[in-house]
C-alpha positions as a Markdown table, in Angstrom:
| # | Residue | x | y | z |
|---|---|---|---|---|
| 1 | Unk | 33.7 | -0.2 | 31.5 |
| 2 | Unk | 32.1 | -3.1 | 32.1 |
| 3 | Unk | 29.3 | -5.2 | 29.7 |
| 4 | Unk | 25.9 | -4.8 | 30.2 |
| 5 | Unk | 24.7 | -8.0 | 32.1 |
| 6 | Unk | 22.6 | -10.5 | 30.7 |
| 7 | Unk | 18.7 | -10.3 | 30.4 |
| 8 | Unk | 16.3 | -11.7 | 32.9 |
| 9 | Unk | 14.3 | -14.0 | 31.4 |
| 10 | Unk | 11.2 | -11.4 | 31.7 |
| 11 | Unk | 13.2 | -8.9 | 30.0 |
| 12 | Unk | 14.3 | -11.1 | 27.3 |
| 13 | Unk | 10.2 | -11.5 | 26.5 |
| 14 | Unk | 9.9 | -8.2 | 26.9 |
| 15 | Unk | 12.7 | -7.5 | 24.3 |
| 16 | Unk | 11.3 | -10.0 | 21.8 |
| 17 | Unk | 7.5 | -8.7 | 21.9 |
| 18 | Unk | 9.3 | -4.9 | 21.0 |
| 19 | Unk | 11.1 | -6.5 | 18.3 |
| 20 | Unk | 8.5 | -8.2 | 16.5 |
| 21 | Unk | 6.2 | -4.8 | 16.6 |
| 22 | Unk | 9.2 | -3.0 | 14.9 |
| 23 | Unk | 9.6 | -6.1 | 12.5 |
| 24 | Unk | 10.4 | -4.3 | 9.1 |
| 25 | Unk | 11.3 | -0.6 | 10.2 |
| 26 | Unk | 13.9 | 0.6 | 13.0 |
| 27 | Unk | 13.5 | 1.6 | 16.0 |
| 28 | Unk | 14.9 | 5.7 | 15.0 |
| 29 | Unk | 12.3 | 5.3 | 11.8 |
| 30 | Unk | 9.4 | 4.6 | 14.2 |
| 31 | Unk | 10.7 | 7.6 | 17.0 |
| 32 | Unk | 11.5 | 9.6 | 13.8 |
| 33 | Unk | 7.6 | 9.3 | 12.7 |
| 34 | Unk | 6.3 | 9.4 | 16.0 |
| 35 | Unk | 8.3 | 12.8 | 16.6 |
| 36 | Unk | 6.7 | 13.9 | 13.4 |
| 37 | Unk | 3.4 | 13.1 | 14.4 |
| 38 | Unk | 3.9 | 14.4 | 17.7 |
| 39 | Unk | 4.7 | 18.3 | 16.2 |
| 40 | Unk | 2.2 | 18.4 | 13.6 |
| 41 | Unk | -1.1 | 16.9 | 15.3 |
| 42 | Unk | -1.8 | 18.3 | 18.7 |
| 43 | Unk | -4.5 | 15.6 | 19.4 |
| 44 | Unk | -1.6 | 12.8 | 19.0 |
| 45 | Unk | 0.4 | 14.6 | 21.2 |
| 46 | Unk | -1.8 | 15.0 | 23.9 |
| 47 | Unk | -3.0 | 10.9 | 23.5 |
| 48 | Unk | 1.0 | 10.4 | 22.9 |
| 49 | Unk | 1.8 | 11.4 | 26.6 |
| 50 | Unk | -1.2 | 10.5 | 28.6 |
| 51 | Unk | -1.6 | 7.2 | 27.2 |
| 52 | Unk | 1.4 | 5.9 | 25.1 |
| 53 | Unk | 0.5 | 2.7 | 24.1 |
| 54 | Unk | -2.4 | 3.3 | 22.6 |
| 55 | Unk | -1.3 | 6.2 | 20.6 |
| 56 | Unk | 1.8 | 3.9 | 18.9 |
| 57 | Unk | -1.2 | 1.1 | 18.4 |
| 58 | Unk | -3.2 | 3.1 | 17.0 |
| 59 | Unk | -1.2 | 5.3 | 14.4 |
| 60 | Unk | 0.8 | 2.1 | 13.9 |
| 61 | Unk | -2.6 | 0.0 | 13.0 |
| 62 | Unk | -1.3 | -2.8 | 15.0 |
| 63 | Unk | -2.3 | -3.9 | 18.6 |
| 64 | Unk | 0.6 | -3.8 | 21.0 |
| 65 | Unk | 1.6 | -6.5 | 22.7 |
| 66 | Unk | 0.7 | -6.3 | 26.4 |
| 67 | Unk | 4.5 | -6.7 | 27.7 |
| 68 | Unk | 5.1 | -3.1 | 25.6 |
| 69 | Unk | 4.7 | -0.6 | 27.8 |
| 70 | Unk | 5.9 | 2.6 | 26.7 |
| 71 | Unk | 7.1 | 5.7 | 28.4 |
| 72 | Unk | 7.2 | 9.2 | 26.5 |
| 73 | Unk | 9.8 | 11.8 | 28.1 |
| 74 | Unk | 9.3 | 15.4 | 26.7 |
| 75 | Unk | 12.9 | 17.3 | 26.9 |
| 76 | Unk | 13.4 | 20.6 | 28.0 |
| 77 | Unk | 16.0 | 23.5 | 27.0 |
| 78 | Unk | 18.6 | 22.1 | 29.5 |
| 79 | Unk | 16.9 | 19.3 | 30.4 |
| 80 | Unk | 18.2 | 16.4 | 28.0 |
| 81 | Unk | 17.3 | 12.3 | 27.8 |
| 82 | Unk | 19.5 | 9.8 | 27.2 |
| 83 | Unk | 17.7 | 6.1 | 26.4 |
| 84 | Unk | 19.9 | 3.1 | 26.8 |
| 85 | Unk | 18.4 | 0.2 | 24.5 |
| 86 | Unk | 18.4 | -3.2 | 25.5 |
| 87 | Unk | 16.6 | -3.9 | 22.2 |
| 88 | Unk | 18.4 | -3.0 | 18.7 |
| 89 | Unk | 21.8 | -3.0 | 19.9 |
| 90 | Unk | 23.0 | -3.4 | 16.3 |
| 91 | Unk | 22.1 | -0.1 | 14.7 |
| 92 | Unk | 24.0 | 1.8 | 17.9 |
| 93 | Unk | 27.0 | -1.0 | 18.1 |
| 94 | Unk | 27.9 | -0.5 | 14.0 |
| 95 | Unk | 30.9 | 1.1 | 12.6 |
């Protein structure tokens, strides 16, 4: 298998403006408390899918930067996601 190849300079922005919102917390504590979220307020939820970004912004009390864009994927019985980071490498690459 080969290495992931290097970042575009776009992408590298876009990886630093991600990494400064989850400054202080990792990236499974903020899906863990979005997840949360998610189950036990329907009204999140529903803002969670149709409009991402302002959901995270808003529970988060922080304004996103404008290279975040977000996209929520709901799984399925038999219908399973996979994300490949480009951001936070280190958590998934550690003994």
């Amino acid at each position: 298998m080969s290495a992931p190849a290097a970042l575009s300079p776009q992408d590298q922005e876009h990886a630093q403006a991600w990494n400064r919102l989850l400054e202080g917390t990792s990236r499974q504590e903020l899906e863990k408390r979005l997840i949360r979220k998610f189950y036990a307020d329907p009204a999140f939820a529903h803002a969670l899918i149709s409009e991402p970004e302002k959901a995270i912004a808003a529970e988060l009390g922080v304004e996103l930067p404008s290279l975040v864009k977000v996209e929520v994927l709901r799984e399925t019985p038999g219908n399973y996601k996979l994300v490949i980071p480009t951001v936070g490498l280190a958590a998934y690459l550690a003994p």
